[in-house]
N, C-alpha and C positions, 0 to 999 in steps of 0.2 A: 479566327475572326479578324476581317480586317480592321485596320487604327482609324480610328473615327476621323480621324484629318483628312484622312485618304478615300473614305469612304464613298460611292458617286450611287445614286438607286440605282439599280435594273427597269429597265421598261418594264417591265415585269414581275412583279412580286411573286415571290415564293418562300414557304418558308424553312428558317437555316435551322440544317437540324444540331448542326454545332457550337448554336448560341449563345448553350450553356445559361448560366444564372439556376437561383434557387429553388425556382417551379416549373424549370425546360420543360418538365417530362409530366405535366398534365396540364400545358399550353397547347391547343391547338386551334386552328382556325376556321373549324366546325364545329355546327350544334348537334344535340340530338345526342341518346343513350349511345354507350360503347359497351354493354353487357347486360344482362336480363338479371335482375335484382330485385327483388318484394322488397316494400320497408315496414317494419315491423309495426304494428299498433298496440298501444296501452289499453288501460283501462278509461284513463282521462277524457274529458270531451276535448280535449286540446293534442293534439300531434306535433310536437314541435323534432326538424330535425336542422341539426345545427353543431357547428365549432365555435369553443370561447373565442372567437377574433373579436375586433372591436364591432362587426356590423352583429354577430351573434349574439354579444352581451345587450346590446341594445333593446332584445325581445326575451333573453331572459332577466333582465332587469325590471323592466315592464310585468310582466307576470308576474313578477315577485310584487312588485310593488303592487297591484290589483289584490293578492292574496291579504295582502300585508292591510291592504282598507276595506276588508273584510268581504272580497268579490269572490263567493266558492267557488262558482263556476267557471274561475280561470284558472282552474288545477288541470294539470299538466303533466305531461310525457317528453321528456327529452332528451331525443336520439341523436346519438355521435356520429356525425360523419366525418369519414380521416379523409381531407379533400387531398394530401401528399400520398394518398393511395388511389383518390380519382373514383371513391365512393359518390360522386357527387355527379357521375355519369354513368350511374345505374339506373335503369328501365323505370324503377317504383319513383327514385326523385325526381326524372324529367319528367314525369308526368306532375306531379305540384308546380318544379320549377322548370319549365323550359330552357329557360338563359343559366340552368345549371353553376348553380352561385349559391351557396347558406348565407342566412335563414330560411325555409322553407315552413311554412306552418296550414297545417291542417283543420280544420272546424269540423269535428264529427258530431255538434251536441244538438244539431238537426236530421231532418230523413236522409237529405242529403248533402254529404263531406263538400265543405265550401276549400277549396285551395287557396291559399295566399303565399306570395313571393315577393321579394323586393321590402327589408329590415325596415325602411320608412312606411309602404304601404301594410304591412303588418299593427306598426303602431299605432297607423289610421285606424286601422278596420277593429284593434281590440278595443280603441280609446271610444269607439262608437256604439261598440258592442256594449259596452260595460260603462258609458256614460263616467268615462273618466281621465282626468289627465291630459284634456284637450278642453278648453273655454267653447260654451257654447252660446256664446253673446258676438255679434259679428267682428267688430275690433280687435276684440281679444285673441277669436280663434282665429281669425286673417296671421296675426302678429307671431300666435304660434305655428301655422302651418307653414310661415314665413321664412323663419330659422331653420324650421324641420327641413325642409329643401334647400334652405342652404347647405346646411351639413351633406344633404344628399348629393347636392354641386359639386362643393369645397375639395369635401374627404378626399376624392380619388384623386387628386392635384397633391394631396400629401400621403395618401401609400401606395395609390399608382405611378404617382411623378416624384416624390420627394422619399419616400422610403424605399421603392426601388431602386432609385439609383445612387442614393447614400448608401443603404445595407445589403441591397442585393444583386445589384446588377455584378456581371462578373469583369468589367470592365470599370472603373470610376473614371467617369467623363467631367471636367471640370464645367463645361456650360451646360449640361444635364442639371448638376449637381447646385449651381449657385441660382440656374433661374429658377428651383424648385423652391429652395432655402428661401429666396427672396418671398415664393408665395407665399411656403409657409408660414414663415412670419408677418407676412400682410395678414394671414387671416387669425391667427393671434390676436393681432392688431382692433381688429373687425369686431374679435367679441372682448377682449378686453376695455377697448369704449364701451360699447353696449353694458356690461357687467359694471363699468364705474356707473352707471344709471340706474341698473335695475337689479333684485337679489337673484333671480332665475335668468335666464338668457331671454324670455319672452314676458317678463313680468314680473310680478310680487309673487306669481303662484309656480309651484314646480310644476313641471309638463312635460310631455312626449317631445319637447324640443330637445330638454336638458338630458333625455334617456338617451337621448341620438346624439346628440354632442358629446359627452360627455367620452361613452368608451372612446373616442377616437381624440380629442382634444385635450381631455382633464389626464391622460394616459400621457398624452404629450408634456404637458407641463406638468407632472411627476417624473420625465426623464423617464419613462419607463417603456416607450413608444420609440424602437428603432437605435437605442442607448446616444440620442439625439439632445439630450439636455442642454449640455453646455456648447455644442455645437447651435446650437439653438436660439442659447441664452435664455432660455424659459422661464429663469425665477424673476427677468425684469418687468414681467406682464403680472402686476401684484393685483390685479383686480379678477384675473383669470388663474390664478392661484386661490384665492380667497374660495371662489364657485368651485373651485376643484374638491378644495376640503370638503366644503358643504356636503359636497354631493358624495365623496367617499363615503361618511361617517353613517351617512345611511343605510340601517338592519339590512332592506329590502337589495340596495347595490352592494354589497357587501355577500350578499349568496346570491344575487344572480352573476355574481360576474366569474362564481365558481364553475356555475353550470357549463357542460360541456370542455371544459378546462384541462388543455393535456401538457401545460407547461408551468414552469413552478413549481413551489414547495409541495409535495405532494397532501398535503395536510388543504392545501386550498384547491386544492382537484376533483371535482365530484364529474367523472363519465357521462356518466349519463344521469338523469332526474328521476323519480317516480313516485316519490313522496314526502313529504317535508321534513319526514325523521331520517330520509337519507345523508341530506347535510352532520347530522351527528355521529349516521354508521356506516355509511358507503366512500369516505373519500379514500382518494390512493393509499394515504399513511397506514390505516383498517382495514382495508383491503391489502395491504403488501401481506405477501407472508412471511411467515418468520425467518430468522435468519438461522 
């Protein structure tokens, strides 16, 4: 690889296959299946297939929390995809998601299976579904759809721009590295004002804002996002530390953010979902075998 100093484009882009970094080898710059895969279906009216990442937890946190205010019919199925194996350019998932990216979720609880993609339009479409977690008075729900796009803006500017090239890029580039830092902490910033005003990110009431913020931001300021803490300085945004706890201490985030979960203590690792007593008997620790 050439030294970034030295660097000059090509007329011509193409691309290097000796890039390197931590997802070289299920980067590419085509869409579309690379192998013929069914994806498997539940019994649930809900298909969810998905990785604990933060845009993953986003919709099973959501579900939980629908179950959790007593909505049945957002019981659920959720299927692992190993996207470091490029499960997520099989034949069955480009058809839900084309742009080949988890969350992908399915609606079978009509004649016929509605597909949704995109972790923000998912949270739309179940908070409509299920008349929750989204204001339906115009101010309020403008103020939460607000944020929700933010985070949707935001995020990729800190794990496509700022957690790339602090943890993964195979290169550490100083001006990569410092104008991402700078974003990221502007947008710290953003909701730590916001948060010295309001107890949610969109108001007095919790919402599909704070589902979407949260895995990706409240993750950050636990230090637990990219081992980015003190690089960071995370613990000086005390108003976006406060909303962080909040929002851990929650039954419902607190098991969805197990779902689909392949890192960590194995005791907080549930695979895959299929029914609420699996959090008690399917995670990794119950499932290892003996020694």
């Amino acid at each position: 690889m050439d030294d970034s100093s030295s660097y000059t484009p090509p007329k011509i882009w193409a691309p290097n296959k000796e890039s390197g970094g931590r997802f070289a080898n299920i980067n590419r710059p085509t869409a579309g299946p690379t192998h013929d895969k069914e994806l498997p279906v539940g019994r649930h009216p809900l298909q969810l297939y998905s990785l604990g990442t933060p845009n993953g937890v986003k919709v099973t946190i959501m579900l939980e929390e629908l179950l959790a205010a007593g909505h049945s019919g957002a019981e659920y199925d959720a299927w692992l995809i190993k996207i470091n194996d490029g499960e997520q350019f099989g034949s069955g998932f480009v058809e839900i998601n084309p742009n080949s990216k988890i969350p992908a979720l399915q609606d079978r609880s009509g004649p016929t299976p509605v597909r949704v993609f995109e972790s923000g339009a998912i949270l739309v479409y179940l908070a409509e579904k299920f008349a929750a977690f989204l204001p339906e008075e115009g101010a309020r729900r403008a103020e939460c759809l607000s944020w929700l796009f933010w985070q949707m803006g935001a995020a990729p500017f800190l794990g496509g721009g700022f957690g790339h090239f602090y943890a993964y890029a195979p290169t550490k580039i100083e001006y990569a590295i410092d104008r991402y830092a700078m974003e990221a902490k502007r947008q710290m910033d953003v909701l730590d004002r916001r948060l010295a005003a309001s107890l949610y990110v969109a108001g007095e009431e919790y919402s599909i804002a704070d589902m979407a913020i949260w895995p990706w931001y409240g993750l950050l300021a636990e230090g637990k996002l990219y081992e980015a803490g003190e690089f960071l300085q995370v613990q000086n945004y005390t108003h976006l530390q406060r909303w962080t706890k909040l929002i851990a201490e929650r039954p419902a985030v607190m098991r969805g953010r197990m779902v689909n979960r392949t890192m960590g203590d194995p005791s907080s690792q549930l695979h895959e979902r299929h029914d609420a007593g699996d959090f008690d008997s399917k995670t990794q620790d119950k499932l290892a075998p003996p020694l």
